[in-house]
C-alpha positions in Angstrom: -4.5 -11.4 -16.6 -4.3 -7.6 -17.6 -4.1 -5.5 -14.5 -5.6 -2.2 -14.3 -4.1 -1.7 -10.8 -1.3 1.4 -11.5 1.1 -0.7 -8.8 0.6 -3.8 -11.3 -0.4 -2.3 -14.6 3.8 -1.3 -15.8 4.8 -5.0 -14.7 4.8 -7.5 -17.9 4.7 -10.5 -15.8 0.9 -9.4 -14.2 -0.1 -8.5 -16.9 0.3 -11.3 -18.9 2.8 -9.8 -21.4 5.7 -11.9 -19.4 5.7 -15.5 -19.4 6.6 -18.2 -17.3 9.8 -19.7 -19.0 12.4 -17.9 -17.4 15.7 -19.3 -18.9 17.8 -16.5 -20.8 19.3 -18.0 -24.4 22.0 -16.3 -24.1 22.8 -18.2 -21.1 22.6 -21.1 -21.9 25.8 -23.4 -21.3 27.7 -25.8 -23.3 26.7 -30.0 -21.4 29.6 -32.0 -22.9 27.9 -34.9 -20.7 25.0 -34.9 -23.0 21.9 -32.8 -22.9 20.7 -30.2 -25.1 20.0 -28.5 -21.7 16.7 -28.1 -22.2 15.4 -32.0 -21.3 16.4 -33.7 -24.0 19.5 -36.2 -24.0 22.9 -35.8 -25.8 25.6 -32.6 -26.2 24.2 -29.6 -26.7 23.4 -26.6 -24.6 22.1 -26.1 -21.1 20.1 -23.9 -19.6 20.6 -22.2 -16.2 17.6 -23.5 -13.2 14.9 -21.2 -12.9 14.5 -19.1 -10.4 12.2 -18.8 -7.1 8.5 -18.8 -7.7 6.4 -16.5 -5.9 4.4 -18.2 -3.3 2.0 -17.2 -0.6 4.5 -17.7 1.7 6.1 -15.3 0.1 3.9 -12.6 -0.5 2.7 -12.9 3.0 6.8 -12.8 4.2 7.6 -9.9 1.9 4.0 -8.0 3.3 5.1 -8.2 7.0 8.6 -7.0 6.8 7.1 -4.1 4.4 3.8 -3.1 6.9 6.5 -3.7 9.7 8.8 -1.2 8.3 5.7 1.2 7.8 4.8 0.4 11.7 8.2 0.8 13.0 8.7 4.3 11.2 5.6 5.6 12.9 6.5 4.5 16.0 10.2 6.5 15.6 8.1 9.7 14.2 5.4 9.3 17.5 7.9 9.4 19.7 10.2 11.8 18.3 7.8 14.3 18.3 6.8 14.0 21.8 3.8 15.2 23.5 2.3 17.8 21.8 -0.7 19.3 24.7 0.5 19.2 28.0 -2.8 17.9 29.8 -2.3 19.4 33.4 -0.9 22.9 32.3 -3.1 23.1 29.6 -1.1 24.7 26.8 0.3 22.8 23.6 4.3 22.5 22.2 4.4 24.9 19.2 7.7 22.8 18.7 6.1 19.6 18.9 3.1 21.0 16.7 5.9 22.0 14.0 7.6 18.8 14.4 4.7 16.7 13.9 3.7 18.9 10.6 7.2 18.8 8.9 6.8 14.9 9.8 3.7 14.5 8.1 4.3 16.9 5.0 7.6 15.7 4.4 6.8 11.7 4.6 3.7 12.4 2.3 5.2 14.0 -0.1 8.6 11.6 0.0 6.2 8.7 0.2 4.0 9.9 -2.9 7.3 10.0 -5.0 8.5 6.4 -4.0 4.7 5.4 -4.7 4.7 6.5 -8.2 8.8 5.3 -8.7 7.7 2.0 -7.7 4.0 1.7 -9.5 5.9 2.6 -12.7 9.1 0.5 -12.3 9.5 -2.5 -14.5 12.4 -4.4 -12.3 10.9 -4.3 -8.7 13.6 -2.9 -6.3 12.8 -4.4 -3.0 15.2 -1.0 -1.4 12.7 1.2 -2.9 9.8 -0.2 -1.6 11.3 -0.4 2.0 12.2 3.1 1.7 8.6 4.0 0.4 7.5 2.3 3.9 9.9 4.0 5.8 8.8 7.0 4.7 5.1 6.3 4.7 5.4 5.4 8.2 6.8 8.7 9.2 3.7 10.2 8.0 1.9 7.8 9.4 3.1 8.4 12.6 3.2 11.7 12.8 -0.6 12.2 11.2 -1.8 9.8 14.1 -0.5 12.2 16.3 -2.0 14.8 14.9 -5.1 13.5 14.9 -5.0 11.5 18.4 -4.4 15.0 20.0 -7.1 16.8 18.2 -9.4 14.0 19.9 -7.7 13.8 23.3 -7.0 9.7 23.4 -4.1 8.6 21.7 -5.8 5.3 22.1 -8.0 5.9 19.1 -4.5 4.8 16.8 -4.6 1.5 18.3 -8.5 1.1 17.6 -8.0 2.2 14.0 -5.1 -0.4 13.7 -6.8 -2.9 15.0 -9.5 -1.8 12.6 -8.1 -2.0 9.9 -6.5 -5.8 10.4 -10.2 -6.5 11.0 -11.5 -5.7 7.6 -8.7 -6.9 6.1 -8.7 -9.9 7.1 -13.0 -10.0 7.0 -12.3 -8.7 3.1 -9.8 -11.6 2.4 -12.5 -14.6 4.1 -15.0 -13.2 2.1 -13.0 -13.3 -0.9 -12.0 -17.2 -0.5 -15.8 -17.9 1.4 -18.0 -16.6 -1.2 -15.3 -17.2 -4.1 -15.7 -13.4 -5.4 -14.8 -13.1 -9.3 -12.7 -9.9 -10.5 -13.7 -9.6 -13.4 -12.3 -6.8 -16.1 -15.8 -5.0 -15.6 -15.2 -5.0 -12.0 -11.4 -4.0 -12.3 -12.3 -0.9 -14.5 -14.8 0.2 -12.2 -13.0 0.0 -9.2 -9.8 1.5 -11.1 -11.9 5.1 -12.8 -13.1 5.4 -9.7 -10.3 5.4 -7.7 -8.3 7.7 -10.1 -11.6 10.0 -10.0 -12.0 9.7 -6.3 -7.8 11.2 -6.3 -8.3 13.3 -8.6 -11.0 15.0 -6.8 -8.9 14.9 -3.7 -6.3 16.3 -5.2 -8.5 19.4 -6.4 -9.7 20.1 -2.9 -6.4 19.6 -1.4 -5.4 22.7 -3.9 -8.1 24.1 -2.8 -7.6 24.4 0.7 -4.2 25.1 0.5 -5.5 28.8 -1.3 -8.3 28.9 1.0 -10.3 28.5 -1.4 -12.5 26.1 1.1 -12.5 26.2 5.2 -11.3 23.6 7.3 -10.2 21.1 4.2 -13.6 21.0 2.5 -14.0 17.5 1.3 -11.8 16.3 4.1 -12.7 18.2 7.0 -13.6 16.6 10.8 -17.4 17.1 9.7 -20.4 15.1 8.4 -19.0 15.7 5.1 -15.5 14.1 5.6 -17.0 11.5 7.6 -19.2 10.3 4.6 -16.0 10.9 2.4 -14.3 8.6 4.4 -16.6 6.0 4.4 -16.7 5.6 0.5 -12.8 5.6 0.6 -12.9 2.9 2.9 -15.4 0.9 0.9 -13.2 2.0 -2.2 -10.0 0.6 0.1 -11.6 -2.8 0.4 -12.1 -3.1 -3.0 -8.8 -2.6 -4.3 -7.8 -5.2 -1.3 -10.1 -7.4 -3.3 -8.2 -6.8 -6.3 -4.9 -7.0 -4.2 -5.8 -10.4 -3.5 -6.7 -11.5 -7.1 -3.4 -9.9 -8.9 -1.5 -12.0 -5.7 -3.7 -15.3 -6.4 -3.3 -15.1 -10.4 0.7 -14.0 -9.4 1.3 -17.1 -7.7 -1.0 -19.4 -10.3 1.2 -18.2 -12.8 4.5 -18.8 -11.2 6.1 -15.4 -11.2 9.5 -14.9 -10.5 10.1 -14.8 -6.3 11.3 -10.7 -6.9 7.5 -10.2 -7.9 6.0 -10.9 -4.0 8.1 -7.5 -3.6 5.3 -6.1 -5.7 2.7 -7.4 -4.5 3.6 -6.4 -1.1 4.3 -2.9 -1.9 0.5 -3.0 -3.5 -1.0 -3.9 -0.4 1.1 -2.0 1.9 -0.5 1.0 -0.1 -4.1 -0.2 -0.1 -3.5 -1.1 4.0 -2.3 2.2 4.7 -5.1 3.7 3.3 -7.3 1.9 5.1 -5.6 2.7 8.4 -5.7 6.6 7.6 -9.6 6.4 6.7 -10.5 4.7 9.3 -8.8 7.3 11.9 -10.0 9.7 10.4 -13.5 8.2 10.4 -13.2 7.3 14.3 -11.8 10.5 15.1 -15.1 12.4 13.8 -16.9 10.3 15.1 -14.9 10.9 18.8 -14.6 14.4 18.1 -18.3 14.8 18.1 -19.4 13.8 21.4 
């Protein structure tokens, strides 16, 4: 079950490198009752019980405290900031404008860190991941503000959440309806194009930055960032389809309980993304009429 997912890939267990007998040698215990504490009868030693197994339940437990944590976060950044255009006098808060930026720069670039500590991390750390949320969700919040001013309705945040539970959840029924098959061919596609699609992102963010291109080039509030971010939504929804597969072939394999940590942190990344693109798309599409 090799994963070519970079939030999987470092983890033994998903990757089929771990295995599913959990009980340490070293400690095992002495059973004077009998019991060579691994099933059979008479002294010998005895192994500790095994721990949790990941479950559904789990993942699905560990995924709602973690996108809640995200959601919270924005909601403190949002309000924080304030309101950044005063609609009857007309003129906008250079503090709220600075605010929202240092929000949004700082929890990118905080959140990108505790992305790449936690995609590479053996041991899951459950405090980590929260704190990745956290800190995604001050971006969050503060990009949606951003962008909900630029369009005049901050109402277009709630349409792009409600969005983005919509193809989630219309990703994961077609997953179980039609019984889709990751394959390794369809893993490696999905994976070189997503590290090509952020590399390329990352060269015109550079880019723009120097001025090397106006208004954000690839990611601009034109036709051309709107059909950007409609392949990196159709991208999204295929690394939620092989979110669902490493969670499926997780809980088939009866990893460890510490592992739905992982898996939630993997789709609390993919879901994110999602929710940005499709802001971003609706807000184009807004900000041209």
């Amino acid at each position: 079950m090799r994963s070519s997912n970079p939030v999987f890939a470092k983890n033994a267990e998903f990757n089929g490198r771990g295995t599913t007998q959990y009980a340490d040698p070293s400690q095992w215990k002495i059973d004077l009752s009998g019991g060579d504490g691994r099933g059979a009868s008479g002294p010998g030693l005895q192994a500790p019980s095994s721990p949790g197994r990941m479950t559904l339940d789990t993942v699905v437990e560990k995924t709602a405290i973690t996108v809640g944590t995200v959601v919270l976060f924005a909601a403190i950044a949002w309000f924080t900031i304030g309101k950044v255009f005063d609609d009857q006098l007309g003129t906008v808060d250079q503090s709220a404008v600075n605010t929202a930026w240092m929000f949004a720069m700082g929890g990118m670039i905080v959140g990108f860190v505790l992305a790449m500590v936690n995609s590479f991390k053996k041991v899951i750390s459950p405090a980590l991941v929260l704190a990745y949320a956290a800190a995604e969700g001050v971006f969050v919040g503060a990009f949606s503000k951003i962008v909900s001013t630029w369009v005049g309705d901050s109402t277009i945040v709630f349409q792009a959440v409600l969005g983005t539970f919509v193809a989630a959840g219309a990703t994961l029924a077609a997953y179980k309806f039609f019984n889709i098959r990751v394959t390794d061919k369809f893993r490696k596609v999905v994976t070189i194009s997503l590290f090509a699609f952020a590399g390329v992102m990352l060269v015109n963010f550079l880019l723009s930055i120097f001025g090397v291109l106006d208004q954000g080039g690839l990611r601009s509030f034109g036709l051309l960032g709107l059909l950007v971010s409609l392949f990196a939504i159709g991208l999204a929804v295929l690394c939620l389809i092989m979110d669902f597969d490493f969670v499926e072939r997780g809980v088939a394999a009866g990893l460890p309980e510490r592992e739905s940590w992982r898996a939630a942190f993997g789709l609390t990344v993919t879901l994110v993304w999602l929710y940005l693109e499709i802001l971003r798309v609706l807000a184009i599409l807004r900000g041209d009429n």
